[in-house]
N, C-alpha and C positions, 0 to 999 in steps of 0.2 A: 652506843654513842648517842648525843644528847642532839635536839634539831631545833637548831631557831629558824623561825620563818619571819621574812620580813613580809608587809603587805602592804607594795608598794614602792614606787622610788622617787617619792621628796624628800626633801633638805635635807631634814634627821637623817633621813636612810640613807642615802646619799654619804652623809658625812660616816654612816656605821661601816659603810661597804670601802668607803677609803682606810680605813683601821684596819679591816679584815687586810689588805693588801700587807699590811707591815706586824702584825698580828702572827707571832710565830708563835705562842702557844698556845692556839688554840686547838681544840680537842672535840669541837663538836660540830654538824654539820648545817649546814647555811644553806635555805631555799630563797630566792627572793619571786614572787609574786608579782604582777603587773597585767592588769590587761592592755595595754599598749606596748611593743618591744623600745619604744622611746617614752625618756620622761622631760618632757620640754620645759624652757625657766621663764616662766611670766615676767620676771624683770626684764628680756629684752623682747618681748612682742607687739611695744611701740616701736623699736627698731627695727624689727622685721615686716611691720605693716608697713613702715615707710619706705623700707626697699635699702634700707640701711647693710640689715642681715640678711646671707642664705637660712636656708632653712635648716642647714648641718651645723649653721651656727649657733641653734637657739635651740636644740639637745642633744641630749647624753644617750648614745644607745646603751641600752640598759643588758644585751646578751654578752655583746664585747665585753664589756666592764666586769660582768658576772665571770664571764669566762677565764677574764686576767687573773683575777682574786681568788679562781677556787672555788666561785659558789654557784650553784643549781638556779638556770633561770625558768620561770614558769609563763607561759604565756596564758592567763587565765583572770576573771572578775571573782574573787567570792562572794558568794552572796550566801553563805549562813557560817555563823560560827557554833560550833556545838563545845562549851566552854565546860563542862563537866567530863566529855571522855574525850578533851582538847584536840577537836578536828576541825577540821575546815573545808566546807565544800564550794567547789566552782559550778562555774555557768552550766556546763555542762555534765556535772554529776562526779565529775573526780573530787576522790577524799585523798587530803593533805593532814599528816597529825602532826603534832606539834608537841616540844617541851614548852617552848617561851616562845611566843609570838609577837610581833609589836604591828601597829598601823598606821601608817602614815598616806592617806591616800585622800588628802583634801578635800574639798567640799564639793558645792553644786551650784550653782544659781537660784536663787529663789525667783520662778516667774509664777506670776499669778496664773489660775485655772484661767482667767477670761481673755488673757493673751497668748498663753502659753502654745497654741495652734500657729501663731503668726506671728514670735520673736525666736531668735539665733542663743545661742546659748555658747562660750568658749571653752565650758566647765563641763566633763574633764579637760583636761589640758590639751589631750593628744587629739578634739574637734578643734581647735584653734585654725590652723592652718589654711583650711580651705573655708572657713568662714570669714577671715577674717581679708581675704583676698576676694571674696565674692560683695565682703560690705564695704570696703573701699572704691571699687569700679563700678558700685548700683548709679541707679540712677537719682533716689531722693533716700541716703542714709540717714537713719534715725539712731542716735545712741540713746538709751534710759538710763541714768545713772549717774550721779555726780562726786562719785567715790573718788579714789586713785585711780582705778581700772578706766572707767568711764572718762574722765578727764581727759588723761592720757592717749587711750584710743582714737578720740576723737579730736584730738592736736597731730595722732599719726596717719591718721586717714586725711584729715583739711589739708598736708604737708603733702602726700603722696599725690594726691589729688590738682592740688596748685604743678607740683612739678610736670603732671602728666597731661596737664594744659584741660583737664573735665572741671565742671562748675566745682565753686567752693560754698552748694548747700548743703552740708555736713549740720542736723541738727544735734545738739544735745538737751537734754531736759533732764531735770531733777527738780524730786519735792521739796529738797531742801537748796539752802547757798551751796554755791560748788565747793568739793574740801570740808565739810562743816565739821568735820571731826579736829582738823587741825587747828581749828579758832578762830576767830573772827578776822583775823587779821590775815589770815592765809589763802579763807575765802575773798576777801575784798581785792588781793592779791592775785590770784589767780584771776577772775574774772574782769580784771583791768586788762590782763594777760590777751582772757580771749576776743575782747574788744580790740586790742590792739591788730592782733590776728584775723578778724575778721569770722570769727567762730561764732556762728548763729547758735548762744542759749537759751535758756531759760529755766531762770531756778526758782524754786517752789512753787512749780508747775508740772505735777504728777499725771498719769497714763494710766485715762480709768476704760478706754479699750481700745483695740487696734482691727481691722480689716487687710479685704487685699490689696487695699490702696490708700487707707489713712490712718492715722493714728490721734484718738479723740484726747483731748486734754480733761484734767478736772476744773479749770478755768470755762470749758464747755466749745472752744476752739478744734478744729480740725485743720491735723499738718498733715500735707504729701508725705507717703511712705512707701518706696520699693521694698526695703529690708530695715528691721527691726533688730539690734543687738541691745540684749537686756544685760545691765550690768549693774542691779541696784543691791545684791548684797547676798553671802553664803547661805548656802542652806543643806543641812546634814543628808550625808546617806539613810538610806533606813535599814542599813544592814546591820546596827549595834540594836537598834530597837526590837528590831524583829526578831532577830537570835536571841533575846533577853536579860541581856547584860543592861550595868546600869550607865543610866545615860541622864544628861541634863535634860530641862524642861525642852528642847530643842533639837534631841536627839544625837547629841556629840556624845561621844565616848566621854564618860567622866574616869579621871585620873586623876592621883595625887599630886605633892610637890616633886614626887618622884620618877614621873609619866608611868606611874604605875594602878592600875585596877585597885583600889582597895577589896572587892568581892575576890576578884578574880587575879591573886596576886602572879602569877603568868602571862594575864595580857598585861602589852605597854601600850602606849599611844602617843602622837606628838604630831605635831604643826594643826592645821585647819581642824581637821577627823575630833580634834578633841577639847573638851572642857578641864582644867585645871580646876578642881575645886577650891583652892587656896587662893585662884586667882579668877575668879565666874565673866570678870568683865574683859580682861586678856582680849583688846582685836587679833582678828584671826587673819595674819601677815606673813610673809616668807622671812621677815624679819625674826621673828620670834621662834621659828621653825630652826632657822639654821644654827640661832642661841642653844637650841634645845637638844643638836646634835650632840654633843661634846657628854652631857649630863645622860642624855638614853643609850651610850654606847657604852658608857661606863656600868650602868646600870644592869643592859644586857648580858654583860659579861659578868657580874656579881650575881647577879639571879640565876644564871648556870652554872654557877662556882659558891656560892652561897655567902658570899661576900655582904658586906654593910654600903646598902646603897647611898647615895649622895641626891641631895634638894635641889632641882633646876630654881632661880630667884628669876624674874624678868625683870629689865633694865627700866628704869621709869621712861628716858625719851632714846627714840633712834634718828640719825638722817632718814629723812625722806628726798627720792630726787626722784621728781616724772619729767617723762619728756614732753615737750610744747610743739616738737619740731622744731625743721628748719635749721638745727644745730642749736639747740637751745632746751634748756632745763630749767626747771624750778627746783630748787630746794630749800626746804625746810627743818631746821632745827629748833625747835620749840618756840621761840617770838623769833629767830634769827630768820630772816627769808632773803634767799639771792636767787635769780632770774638773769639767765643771758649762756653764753657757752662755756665759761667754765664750769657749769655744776655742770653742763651738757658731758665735758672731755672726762669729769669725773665720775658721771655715770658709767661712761665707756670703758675707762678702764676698770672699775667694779667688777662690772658684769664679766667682761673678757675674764678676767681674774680667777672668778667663780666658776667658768666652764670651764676653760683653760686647765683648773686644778684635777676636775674628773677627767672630763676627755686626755692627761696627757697620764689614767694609767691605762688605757687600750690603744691609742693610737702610736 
């Protein structure tokens, strides 16, 4: 009998392990992988920092799940892959072998060596929780980052904060305008937003280092800082590099339009973990991850059956909705921007939506 390992449980995987549930011929055996027994959904962890969500609410236990569907959970990190006599070793010395393996296990934060002592990190996922509850009740938070992540954070922290009756100096700082990926017009947008709100920014205004008590600007300025969360952008495992598979300039897993190895036509790959070579500039989103489910399951199952695989294409634009607090959203659809609580009530249900569909096959 034939053994997929999955490595990891985001979106893709996620979406493969629901298939496996209704998946009556299959014929081969299914390990899933995880060093966490939960794999938590970054889309509601502005809800959960603002006391919105429990904590049951914002993941999927990942043994339940395994255990409903029939597959082998592993509590374990790999950290080598040996892609020639296709094994796979953990943290602590156990070998897993494999027919077809896929990975789906996100990225990292990039913090600089000069701060990297004195900023909070959410990445992987399953740190979130107690970070993210220790940088809302500090006493001078500092966010870096003016991405999604960053934005977001720091509209659920000023929220949590105003209701909890502690000061509302919640900084954020980024090098760039806030949003700058979404255009100019989403940045201008947003940052009306945090005026509005009373969100102390500052954008392109970079963090060229930090202490145990400030955080120095490249303006040359010094801000108060109890806690530090860095949220300025992905940065690859070094587990594809060091094992010696091939990888982008940046060390993601490179894959086809297939999420497939061309070296290594066995591994797969999909969401964060990896580079599409057909698409090298692909932001690395949970958006794109959950597109990717549907195409890597199909795949998996043809790569153990020797089937003709099928091309993931990525959508040119998706919704964006981050939360602002307070009952309120922003969303964005390419020049289209609305702000107020309906994109807020349509986030809500989204998300509900999306756990909702895992969690109801274990509980």
């Amino acid at each position: 009998m034939k053994t997929l390992v999955l490595v990891g449980g985001g979106h893709a995987h996620l979406h493969c392990l629901e298939r496996l549930k209704n998946d009556s011929q299959k014929d081969w055996r299914v390990v899933l992988i995880s060093p966490s027994p939960y794999q938590y959904y970054s889309g509601m962890f502005s809800g959960y920092t603002e006391g919105v969500y429990s904590l049951d609410d914002v993941r999927i236990d990942l043994p339940k799940l395994s255990h409903s569907i029939n597959v082998e959970f592993l509590e374990d990190a790999i950290v080598n892959i040996d892609a020639k006599s296709q094994k796979l070793t953990g943290l602590n010395g156990a070998v897993y072998p494999y027919d077809v393996v896929s990975f789906d296990i996100g990225s990292q934060i990039a913090i600089p060596e000069a701060v990297e002592n004195h900023a909070l990190s959410i990445k992987p996922n399953y740190r979130f929780p107690d970070r993210l509850v220790k940088m809302r009740e500090s006493t001078h938070p500092v966010i870096v980052g003016g991405g999604a992540s960053g934005v977001e954070l720091a509209f659920s922290i000023l929220s949590w904060r105003k209701k909890n009756r502690l000061p509302s100096n919640v900084a954020l700082f980024s090098s760039t305008k806030l949003l700058v990926s979404q255009g100019t017009a989403a940045s201008k947008k947003i940052e009306k937003i945090a005026t509005q709100k009373a969100l102390s920014f500052y954008s392109g205004v970079g963090i060229e280092s930090v202490d145990e008590s400030n955080v120095r600007t490249s303006t040359g300025d010094s801000h108060p800082q109890s806690d530090v969360l860095w949220l300025t952008g992905p940065k690859s495992f070094e587990l594809f590099q060091t094992s010696g598979l091939p990888t982008d300039t940046n060390g993601y897993l490179l894959v086809n339009e297939m999420l497939q190895n061309n070296q290594h036509p066995e591994i797969f790959g999909a969401g964060d973990c990896v580079t599409i070579d057909q698409y090298p500039a692909l932001a690395k989103n949970g958006v794109y991850a959950v597109r990717q489910g549907p195409i890597l399951w199909e795949n998996l199952k043809k790569s153990l059956s020797k089937g003709q695989l099928v091309r993931f294409t990525p959508q040119k634009r998706y919704i964006s909705i981050l939360s602002t607090g307070d009952g309120e959203a922003f969303l964005s659809y390419g020049s289209q921007l609305f702000h107020g609580k309906i994109p807020w009530k349509m986030k809500q249900y989204i998300d509900r939506k999306f756990m909702k569909r895992y969690k109801d096959l274990y509980e």
